[in-house]
C-alpha positions as CSV (number, residue, x, y, z in Angstrom):
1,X,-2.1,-19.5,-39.4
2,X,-1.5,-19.9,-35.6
3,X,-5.0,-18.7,-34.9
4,X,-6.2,-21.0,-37.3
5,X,-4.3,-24.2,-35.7
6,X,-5.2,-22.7,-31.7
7,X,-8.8,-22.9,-33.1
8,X,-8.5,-25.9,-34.0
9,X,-7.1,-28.0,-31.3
10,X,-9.3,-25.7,-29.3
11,X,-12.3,-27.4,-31.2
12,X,-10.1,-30.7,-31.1
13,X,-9.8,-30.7,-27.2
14,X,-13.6,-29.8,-26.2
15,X,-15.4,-32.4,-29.0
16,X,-12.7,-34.9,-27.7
17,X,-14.5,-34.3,-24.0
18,X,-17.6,-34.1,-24.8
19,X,-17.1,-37.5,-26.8
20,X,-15.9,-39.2,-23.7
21,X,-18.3,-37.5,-21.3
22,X,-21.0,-39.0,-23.9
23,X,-19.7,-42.4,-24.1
24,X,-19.0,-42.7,-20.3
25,X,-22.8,-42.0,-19.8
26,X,-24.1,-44.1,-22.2
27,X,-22.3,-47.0,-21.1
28,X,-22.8,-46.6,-17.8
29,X,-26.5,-46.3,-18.7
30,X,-27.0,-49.5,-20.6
31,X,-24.9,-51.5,-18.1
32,X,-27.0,-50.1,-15.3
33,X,-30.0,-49.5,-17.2
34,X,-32.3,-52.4,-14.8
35,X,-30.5,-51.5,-11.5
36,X,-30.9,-47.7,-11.9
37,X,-33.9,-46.7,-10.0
38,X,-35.7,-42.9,-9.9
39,X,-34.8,-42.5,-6.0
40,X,-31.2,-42.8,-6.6
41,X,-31.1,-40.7,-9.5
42,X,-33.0,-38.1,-7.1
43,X,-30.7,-38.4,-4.0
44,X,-27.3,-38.0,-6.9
45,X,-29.3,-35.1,-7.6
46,X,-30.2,-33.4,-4.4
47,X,-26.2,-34.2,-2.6
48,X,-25.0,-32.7,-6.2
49,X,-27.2,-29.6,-5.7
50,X,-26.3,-29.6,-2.2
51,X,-22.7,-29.7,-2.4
52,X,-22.8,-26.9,-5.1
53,X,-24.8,-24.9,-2.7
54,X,-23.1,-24.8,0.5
55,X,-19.5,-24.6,-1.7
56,X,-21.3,-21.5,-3.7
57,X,-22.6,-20.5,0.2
58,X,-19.5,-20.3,1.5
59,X,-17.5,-18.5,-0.9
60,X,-20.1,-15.9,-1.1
61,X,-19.9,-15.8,3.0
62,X,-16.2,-15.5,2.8
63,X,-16.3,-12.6,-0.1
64,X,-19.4,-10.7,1.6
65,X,-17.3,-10.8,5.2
66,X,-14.0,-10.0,3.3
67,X,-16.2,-6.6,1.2
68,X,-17.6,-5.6,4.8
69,X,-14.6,-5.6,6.4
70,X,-12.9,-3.8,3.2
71,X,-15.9,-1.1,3.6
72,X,-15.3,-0.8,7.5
73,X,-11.4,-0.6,7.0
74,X,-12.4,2.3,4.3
75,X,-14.9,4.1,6.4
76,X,-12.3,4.0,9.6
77,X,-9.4,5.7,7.2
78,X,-12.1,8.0,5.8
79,X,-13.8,9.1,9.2
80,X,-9.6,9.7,10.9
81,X,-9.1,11.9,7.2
82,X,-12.1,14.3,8.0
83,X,-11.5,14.4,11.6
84,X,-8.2,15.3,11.0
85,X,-9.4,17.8,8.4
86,X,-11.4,19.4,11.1
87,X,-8.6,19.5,13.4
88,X,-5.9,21.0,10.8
89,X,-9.1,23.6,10.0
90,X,-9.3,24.5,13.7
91,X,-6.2,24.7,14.6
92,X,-5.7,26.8,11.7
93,X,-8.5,29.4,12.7
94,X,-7.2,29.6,16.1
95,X,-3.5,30.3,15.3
96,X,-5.3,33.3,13.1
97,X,-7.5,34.8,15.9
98,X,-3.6,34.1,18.0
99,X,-2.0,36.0,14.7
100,X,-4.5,39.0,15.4
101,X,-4.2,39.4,18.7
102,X,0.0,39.3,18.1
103,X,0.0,42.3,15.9
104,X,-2.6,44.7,17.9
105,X,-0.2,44.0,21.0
106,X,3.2,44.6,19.2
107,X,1.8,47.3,16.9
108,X,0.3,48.8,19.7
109,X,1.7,48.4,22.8
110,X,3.7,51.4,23.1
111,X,1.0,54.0,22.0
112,X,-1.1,52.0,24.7
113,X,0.6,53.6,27.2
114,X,0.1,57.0,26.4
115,X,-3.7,57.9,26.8
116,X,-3.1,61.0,24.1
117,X,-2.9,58.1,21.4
118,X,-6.0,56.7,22.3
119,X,-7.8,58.3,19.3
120,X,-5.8,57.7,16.6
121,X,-5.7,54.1,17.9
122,X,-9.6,54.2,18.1
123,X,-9.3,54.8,14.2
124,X,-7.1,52.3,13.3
125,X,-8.3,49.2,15.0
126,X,-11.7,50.5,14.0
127,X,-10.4,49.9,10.0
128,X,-8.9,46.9,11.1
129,X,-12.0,45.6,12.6
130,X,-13.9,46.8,9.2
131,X,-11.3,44.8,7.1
132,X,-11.6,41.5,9.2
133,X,-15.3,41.9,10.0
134,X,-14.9,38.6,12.4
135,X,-14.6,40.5,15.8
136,X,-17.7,42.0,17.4
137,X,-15.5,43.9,19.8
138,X,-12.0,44.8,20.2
139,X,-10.9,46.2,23.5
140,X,-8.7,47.7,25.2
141,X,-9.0,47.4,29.3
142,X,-7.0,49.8,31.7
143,X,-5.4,47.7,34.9
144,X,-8.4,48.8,36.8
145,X,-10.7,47.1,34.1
146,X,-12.0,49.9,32.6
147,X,-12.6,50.5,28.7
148,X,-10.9,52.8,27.0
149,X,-10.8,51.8,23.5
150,X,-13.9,49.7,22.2
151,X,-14.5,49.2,18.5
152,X,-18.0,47.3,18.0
153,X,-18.8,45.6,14.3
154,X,-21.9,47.2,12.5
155,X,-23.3,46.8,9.1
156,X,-20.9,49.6,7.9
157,X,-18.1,48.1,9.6
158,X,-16.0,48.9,12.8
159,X,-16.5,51.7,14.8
160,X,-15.5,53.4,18.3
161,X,-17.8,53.2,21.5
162,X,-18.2,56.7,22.8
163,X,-16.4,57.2,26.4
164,X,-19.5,57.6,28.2
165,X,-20.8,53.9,26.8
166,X,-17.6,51.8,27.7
167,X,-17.8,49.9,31.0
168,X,-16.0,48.4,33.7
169,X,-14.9,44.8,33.2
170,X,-12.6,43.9,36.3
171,X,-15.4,41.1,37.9
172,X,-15.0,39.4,34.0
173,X,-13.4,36.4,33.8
174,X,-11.4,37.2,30.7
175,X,-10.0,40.1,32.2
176,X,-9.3,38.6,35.5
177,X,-7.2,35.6,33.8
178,X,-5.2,37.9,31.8
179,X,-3.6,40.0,34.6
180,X,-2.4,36.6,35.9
181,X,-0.3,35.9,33.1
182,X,3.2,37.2,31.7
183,X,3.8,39.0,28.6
184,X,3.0,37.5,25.4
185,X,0.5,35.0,27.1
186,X,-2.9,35.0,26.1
187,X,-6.1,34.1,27.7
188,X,-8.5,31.9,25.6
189,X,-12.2,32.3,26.8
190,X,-14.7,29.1,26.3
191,X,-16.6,29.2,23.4
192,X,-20.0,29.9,24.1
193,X,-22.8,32.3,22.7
194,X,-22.6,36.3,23.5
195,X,-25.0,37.3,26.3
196,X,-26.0,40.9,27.1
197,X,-28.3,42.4,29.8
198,X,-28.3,38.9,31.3
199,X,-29.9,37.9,28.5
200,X,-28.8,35.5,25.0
201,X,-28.4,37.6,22.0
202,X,-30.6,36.5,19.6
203,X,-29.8,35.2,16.8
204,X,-27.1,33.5,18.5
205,X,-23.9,35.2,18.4
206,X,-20.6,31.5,19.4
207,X,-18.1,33.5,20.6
208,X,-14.6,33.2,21.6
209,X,-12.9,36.4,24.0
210,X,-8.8,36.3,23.6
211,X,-7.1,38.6,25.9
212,X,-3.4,39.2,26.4
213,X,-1.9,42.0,28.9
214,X,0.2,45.0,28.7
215,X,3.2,45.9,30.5
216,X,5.4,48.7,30.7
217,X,9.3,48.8,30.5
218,X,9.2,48.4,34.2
219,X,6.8,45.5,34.6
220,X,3.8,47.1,35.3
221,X,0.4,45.9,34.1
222,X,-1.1,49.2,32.0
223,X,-3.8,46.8,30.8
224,X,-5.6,44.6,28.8
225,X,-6.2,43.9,25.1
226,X,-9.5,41.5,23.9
227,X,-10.6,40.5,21.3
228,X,-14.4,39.3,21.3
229,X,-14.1,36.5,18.0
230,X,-17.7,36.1,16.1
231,X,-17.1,32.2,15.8
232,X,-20.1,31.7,13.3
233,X,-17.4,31.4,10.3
234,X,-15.2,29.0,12.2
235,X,-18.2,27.2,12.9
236,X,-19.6,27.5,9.3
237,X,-16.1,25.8,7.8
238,X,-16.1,22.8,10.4
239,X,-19.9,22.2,9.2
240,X,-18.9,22.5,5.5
241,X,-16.1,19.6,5.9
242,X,-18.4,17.9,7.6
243,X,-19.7,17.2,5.0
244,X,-17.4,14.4,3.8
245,X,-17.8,12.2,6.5
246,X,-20.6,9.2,5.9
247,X,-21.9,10.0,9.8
248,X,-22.5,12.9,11.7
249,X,-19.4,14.7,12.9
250,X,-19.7,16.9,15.9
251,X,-17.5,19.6,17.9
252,X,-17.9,18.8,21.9
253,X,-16.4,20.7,24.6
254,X,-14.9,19.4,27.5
255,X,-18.0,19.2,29.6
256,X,-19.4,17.1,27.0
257,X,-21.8,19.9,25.3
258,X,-22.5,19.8,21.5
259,X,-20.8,22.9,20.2
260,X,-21.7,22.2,16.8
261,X,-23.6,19.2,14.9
262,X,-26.1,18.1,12.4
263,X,-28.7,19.1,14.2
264,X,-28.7,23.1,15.7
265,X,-31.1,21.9,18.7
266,X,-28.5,20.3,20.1
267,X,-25.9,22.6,20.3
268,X,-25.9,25.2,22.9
269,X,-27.4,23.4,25.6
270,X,-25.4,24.1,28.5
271,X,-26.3,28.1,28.1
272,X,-29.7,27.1,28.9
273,X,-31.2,25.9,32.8
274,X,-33.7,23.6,31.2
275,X,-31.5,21.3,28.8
276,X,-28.4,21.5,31.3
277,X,-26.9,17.6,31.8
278,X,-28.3,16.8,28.4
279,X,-24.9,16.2,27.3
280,X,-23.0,13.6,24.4
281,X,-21.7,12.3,27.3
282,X,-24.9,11.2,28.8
283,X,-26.3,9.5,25.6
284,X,-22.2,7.6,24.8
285,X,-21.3,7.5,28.2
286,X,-18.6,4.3,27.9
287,X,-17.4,5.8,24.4
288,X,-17.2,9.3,26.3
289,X,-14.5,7.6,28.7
290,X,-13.0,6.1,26.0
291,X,-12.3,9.5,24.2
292,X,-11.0,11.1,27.4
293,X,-8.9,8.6,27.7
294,X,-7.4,10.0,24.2
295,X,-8.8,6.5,22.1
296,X,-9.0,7.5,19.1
297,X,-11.6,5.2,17.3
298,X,-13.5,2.4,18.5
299,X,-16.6,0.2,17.4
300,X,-19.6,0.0,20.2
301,X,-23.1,-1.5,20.7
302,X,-23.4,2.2,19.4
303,X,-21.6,2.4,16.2
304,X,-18.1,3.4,15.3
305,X,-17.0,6.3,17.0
306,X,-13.9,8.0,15.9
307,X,-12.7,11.6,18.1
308,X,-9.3,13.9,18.4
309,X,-8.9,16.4,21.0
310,X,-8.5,20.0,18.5
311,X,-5.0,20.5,18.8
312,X,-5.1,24.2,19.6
313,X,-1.1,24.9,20.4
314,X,-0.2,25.3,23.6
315,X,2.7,27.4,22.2
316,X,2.4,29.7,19.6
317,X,5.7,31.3,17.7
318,X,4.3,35.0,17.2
319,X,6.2,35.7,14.0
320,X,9.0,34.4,11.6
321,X,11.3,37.0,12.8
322,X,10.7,37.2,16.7
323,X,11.5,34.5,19.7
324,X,8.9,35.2,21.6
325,X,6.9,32.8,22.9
326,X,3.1,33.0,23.6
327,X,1.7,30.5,26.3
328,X,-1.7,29.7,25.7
329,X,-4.4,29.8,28.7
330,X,-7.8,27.8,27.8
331,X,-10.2,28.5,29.9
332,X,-12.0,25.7,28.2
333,X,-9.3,22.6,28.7
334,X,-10.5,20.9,25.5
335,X,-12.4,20.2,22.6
336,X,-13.0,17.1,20.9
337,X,-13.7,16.3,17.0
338,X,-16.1,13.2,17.0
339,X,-17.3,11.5,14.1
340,X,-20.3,9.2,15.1
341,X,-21.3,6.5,12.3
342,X,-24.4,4.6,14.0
343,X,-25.2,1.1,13.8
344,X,-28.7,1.1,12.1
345,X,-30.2,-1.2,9.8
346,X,-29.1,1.3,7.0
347,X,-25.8,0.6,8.0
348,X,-26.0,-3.0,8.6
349,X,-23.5,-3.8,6.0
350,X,-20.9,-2.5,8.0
351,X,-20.6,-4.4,10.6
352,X,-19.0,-8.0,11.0
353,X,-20.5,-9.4,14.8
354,X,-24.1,-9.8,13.8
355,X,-23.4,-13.3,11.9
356,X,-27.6,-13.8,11.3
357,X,-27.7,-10.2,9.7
358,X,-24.4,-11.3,7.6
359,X,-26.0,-14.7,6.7
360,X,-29.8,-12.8,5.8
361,X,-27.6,-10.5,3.8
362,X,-25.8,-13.3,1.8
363,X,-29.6,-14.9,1.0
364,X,-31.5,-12.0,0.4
365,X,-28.3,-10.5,-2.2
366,X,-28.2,-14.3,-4.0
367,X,-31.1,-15.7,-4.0
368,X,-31.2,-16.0,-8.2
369,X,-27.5,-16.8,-8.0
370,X,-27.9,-19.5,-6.3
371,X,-30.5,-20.9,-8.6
372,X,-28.1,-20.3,-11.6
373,X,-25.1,-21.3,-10.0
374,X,-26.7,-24.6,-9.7
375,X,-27.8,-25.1,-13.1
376,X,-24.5,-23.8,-14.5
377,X,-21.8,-24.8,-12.5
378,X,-21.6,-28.0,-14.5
379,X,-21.3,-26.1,-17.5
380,X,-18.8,-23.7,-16.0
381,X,-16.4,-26.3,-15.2
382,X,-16.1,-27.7,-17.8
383,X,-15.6,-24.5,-19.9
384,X,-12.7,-23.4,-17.6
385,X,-11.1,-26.4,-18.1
386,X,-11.1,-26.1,-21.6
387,X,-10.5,-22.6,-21.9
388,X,-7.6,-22.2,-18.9
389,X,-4.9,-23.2,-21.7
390,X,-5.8,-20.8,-24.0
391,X,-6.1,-18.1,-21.6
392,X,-2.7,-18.8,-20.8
393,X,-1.1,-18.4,-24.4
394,X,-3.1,-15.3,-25.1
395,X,-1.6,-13.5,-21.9
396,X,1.8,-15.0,-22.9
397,X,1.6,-13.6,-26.7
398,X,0.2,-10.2,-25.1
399,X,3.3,-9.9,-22.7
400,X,6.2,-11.6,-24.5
401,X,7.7,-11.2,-28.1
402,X,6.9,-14.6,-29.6
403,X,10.2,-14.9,-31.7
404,X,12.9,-14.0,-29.1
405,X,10.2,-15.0,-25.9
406,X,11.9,-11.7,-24.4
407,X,9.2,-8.9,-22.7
408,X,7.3,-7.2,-25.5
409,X,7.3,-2.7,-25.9
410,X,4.1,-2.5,-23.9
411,X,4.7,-5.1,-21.5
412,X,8.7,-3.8,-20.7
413,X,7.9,0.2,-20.2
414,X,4.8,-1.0,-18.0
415,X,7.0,-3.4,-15.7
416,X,10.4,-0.3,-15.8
417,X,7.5,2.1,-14.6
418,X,6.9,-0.4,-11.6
419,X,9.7,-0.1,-10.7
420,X,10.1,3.7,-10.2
421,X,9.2,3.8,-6.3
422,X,5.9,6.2,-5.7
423,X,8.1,7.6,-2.6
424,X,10.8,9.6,-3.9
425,X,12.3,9.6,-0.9
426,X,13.3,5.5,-1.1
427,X,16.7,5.0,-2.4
428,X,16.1,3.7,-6.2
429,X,18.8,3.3,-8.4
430,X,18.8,2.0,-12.4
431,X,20.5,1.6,-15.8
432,X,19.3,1.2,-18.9
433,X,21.0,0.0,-21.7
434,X,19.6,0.3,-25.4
435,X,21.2,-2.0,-28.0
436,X,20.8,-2.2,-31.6
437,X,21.8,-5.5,-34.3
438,X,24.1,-4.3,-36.4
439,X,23.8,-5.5,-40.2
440,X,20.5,-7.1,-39.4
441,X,18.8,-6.1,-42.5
442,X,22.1,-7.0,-44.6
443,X,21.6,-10.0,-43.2
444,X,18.1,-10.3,-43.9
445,X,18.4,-9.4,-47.6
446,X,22.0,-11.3,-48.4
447,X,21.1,-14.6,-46.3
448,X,17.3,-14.7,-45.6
449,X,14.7,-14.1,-43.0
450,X,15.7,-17.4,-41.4
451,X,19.2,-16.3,-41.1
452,X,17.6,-13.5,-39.5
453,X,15.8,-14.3,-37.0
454,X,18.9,-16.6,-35.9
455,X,20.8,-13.5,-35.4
456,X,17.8,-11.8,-33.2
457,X,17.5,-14.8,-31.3
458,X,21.0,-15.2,-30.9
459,X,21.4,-12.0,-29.9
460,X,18.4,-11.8,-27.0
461,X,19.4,-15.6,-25.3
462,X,23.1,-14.1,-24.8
463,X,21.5,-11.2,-22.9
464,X,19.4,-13.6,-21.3
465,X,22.0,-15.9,-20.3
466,X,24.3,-13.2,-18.4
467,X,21.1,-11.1,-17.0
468,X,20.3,-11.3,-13.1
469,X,17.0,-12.7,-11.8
470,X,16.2,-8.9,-11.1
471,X,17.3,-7.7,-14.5
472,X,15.1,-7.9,-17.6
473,X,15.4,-7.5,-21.2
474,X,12.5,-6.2,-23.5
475,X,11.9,-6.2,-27.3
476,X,11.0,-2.6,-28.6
477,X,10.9,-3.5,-32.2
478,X,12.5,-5.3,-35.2
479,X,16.9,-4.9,-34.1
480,X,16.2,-3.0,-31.3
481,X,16.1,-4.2,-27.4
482,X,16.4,-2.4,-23.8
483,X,18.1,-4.3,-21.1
484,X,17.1,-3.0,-17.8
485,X,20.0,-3.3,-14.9
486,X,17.9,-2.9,-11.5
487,X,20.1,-1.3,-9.0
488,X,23.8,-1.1,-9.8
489,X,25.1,2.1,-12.1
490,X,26.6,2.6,-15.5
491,X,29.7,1.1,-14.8
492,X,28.7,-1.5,-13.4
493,X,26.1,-2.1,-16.3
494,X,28.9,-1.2,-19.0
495,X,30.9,-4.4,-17.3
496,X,27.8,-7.1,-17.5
497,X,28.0,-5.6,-21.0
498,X,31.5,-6.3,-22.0
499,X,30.9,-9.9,-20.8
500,X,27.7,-10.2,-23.3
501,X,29.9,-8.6,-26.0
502,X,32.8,-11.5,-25.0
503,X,29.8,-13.9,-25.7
504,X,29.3,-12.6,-28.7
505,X,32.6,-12.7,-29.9
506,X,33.0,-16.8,-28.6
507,X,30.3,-16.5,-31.4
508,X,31.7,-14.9,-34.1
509,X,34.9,-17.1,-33.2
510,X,33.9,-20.9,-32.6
511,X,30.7,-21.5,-35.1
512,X,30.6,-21.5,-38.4
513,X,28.1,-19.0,-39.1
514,X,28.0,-16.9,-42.4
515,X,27.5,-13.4,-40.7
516,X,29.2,-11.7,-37.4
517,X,26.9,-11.0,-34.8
518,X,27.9,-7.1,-34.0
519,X,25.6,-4.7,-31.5
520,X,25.9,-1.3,-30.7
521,X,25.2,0.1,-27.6
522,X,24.0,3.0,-25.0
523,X,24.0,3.0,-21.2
524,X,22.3,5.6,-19.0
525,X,21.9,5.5,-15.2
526,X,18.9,6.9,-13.1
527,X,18.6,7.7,-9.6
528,X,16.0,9.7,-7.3
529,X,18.7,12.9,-7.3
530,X,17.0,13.1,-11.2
531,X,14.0,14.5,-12.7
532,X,14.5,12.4,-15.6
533,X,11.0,11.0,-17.3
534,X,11.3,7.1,-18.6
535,X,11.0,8.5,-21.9
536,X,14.0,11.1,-21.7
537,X,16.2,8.2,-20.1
538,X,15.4,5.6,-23.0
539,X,15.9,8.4,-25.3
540,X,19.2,9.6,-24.0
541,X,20.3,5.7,-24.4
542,X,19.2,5.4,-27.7
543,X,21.5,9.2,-28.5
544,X,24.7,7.4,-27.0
545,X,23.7,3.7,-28.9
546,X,23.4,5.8,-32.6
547,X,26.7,7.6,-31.4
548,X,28.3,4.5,-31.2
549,X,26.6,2.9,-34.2
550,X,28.0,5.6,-36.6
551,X,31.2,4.9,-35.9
552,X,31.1,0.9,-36.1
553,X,29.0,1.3,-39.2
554,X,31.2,2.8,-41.1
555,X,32.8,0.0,-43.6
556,X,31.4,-2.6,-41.8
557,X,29.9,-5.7,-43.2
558,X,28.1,-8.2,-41.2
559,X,28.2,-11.2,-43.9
560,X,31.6,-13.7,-43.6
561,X,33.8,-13.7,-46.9
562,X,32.8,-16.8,-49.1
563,X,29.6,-18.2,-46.8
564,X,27.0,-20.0,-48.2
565,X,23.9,-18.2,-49.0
């Protein structure tokens, strides 16, 4: 019947405009009709269309500005998320290769300094090195720099150099820099690609050379342990995340050489005479200061340019159980993650100081909008007037429980999961409170529906009444409701109930009304300590409410002695 009547005066309303609209014209046609002339009725026209068009211009300006500056604000959070990907994937690789080196030296060290032990170390770090298969050499250096353990990486897996192939490595610059350092200090080599003979291995072999030294009880240098890292895995994983960045992300080293990118050409370039000085720094030279200077995102002539230095440790903790602590040496002093979206005409759409390219944009986007908007923004105006009322009462009857005007199920567990904070850390604190009319369908079938729905109503104003602004009440069904106490715990809720129940009993006291309003009900408190779902805590409400309920139901009658029915 209320759709029926909301249709209606729906009907009612627009007929009733368009009446008006109609008479308004016509008499302002017939009492103009010889005064009226085509080039007024032409310029109406054209400041009409005008004014639609540069409102309609506007508002798309102000929405296409506010979606670029949404999708830059996007693309800046997602270009920090993979460079910091790539920095946690780094850092992650390196603190392995540190990991490695940690256990050969501890495991090791003291058969190191007996020569006869040499072979049966041979064999195990030749196992090792088959197991890992990311080390093209592990080494073992004398203090004069002379090999005496080598384990190479072949198709088969690791195996030992014979003595008369090992070498002597004091003049290299791995071994030099690791007799300069203390125990548990290690040496990290650039990373570059493997050369031997004087000559590039090709294919190219990135490699990274970690060396530590050995002393004796005394403090005596016995040697030198290095490990020769194959860094095409490490490389392989930062290309990989890559991946999820919408411009090219690139590893740089500290001289400003590509060490990895989207295109292999470019990497390498400082191992070769000919592209030496052809350099990331040379082609972003201002944007190059800029990430020296540790900024960590900007927006050039260029592009937008986001970098972090790799945050290889300069401290590593070698192991849960021991205190030692390993200082790291680079002999490379830095890397840099840099993410490079360019400012291209593919790209245009992401940058805000080109107003002419924002404006073309608008046009060439619109163009049939515009041409509709102006033929139907009449139309729409109207309609939204007519409509914005009913609108309104469909949300309300969707939300609220039309008899009681209370929150409706849906609309109540929607807002009491609001308010459960996404960060379980914040302080949250809640009570719920489930209440049931007793005697309502006594009520119902003694007195009448009407009689009824008194009693509901009755019941749900009180509540209302005595609720804070931050507290709400909600409809679940037929006699049942859920008052929700927002921050303050079950006694405190059990007291703002006893002076509902006072309420109640003014009621039952000072008007004349043929039944006793009676409620039963269960309190539960919440706080972030629990694990507790919103369904457990509404059921665990409703347990203690029917606990209570069986004991006032027994006996009781709702309807007064001698009332009129």
């Amino acid at each position: 019947m209320n759709v029926l009547v909301l249709g209606t005066n729906h009907r009612f309303i627009w007929v009733r405009e368009f009446r008006e609209l109609i008479y308004l014209r016509e008499g302002f046609v017939l009492e103009n009709e010889h005064s009226h002339d085509k080039k007024y009725d032409i310029s109406y026209f054209i400041i009409s269309f005008l004014a639609i068009f540069i409102i309609s211009f506007l508002v798309l300006f102000f929405i296409e500005k506010e979606v670029r500056i949404a999708k830059v604000v996007e693309l800046q959070r997602q270009e920090k998320r993979v460079v910091q990907l790539e920095d946690d994937f780094l850092s992650h690789e390196f603190n392995m290769l540190l990991s490695d080196l940690h256990y050969l030296h501890h495991a090791y060290k003291k058969d190191l300094l007996n020569t006869n032990n040499y072979a049966t170390i041979s064999a195990n770090w030749s196992e090792f090195s088959s197991q890992r298969r990311i080390y093209d050499q592990i080494r073992f250096l004398d203090a004069s720099g002379d090999e005496k353990i080598r384990i190479n990486i072949g198709s088969n897996g690791g195996y030992a150099v014979p003595e008369k192939d090992m070498q002597n490595k004091k003049d290299r610059y791995y071994f030099t820099e690791a007799i300069k350092l203390k125990e548990e200090s290690v040496y990290v080599s650039p990373l570059d690609l493997n050369v031997e003979q004087g000559e590039i291995e090709i294919p190219h072999k990135p490699t990274i050379r970690l060396s530590t030294p050995i002393y004796d009880e005394q403090g005596e240098l016995k040697g030198v342990i290095v490990l020769n890292y194959l860094a095409d895995s490490m490389l392989s994983g930062f290309r990989k995340l890559a991946g999820n960045s919408q411009g090219e992300i690139i590893l740089v080293n500290a001289a400003g050489y590509r060490l990895s990118s989207s295109n292999p050409d470019d990497d390498w370039k400082f191992m070769f005479d000919e592209k030496k000085g052809d350099t990331f720094e040379k082609e972003y030279p201002n944007e190059w200061i800029s990430i020296l200077k540790k900024k960590d995102q900007q927006t050039t002539k260029n592009g937008l340019i986001t970098a972090s230095p790799v945050s290889l440790s300069h401290k590593y903790t070698a192991g849960k159980n021991n205190s030692h602590n390993q200082q790291i040496i680079l002999g490379d002093s830095n890397w840099y993650i840099v993410s490079v979206f360019e400012r291209n005409v593919e790209n245009s759409g992401y940058f805000n100081d080109n107003i002419w390219s924002l404006l073309s944009d608008i046009l060439k986007k619109n163009r049939l909008y515009f041409i509709f908007i102006s033929i139907l923004s009449g139309i729409v105006g109207f309609l939204v007037y007519v409509n914005k009322r009913t609108y309104s009462r469909i949300k309300f009857y969707s939300e609220f429980d039309p008899l009681t005007k209370t929150l409706n199920r849906r609309a109540g567990i929607t807002k009491l999961n609001e308010l459960f904070p996404a960060d379980e850390r914040r302080k949250f604190l809640v009570s719920l409170c489930f209440i049931d009319i007793n005697g309502l369908k006594e009520v119902n079938d003694t007195l009448g529906h009407k009689f009824g729905d008194e009693l509901i109503t009755t019941v749900a104003n009180v509540i209302k009444e005595t609720l804070r602004d931050y507290d709400f009440l909600v409809r679940l069904g037929g006699d049942e409701f859920l008052i929700v106490f927002n921050g303050i715990a079950i006694d405190m809720a059990e007291s703002v109930w006893e002076r509902i129940v006072q309420s109640y009993n003014q009621i039952n006291q000072n008007e004349k009304r043929p039944y006793i309003i009676s409620v039963s009900h269960g309190i539960v408190d919440y706080d972030n300590r629990q694990k507790t779902q919103i369904d457990e805590l509404i059921n665990l409400a409703d347990e203690k409410m029917y606990n209570e309920k069986q004991i006032i139901k027994a006996g009781l009658s709702v309807i007064k002695k001698n009332s009129e029915n």
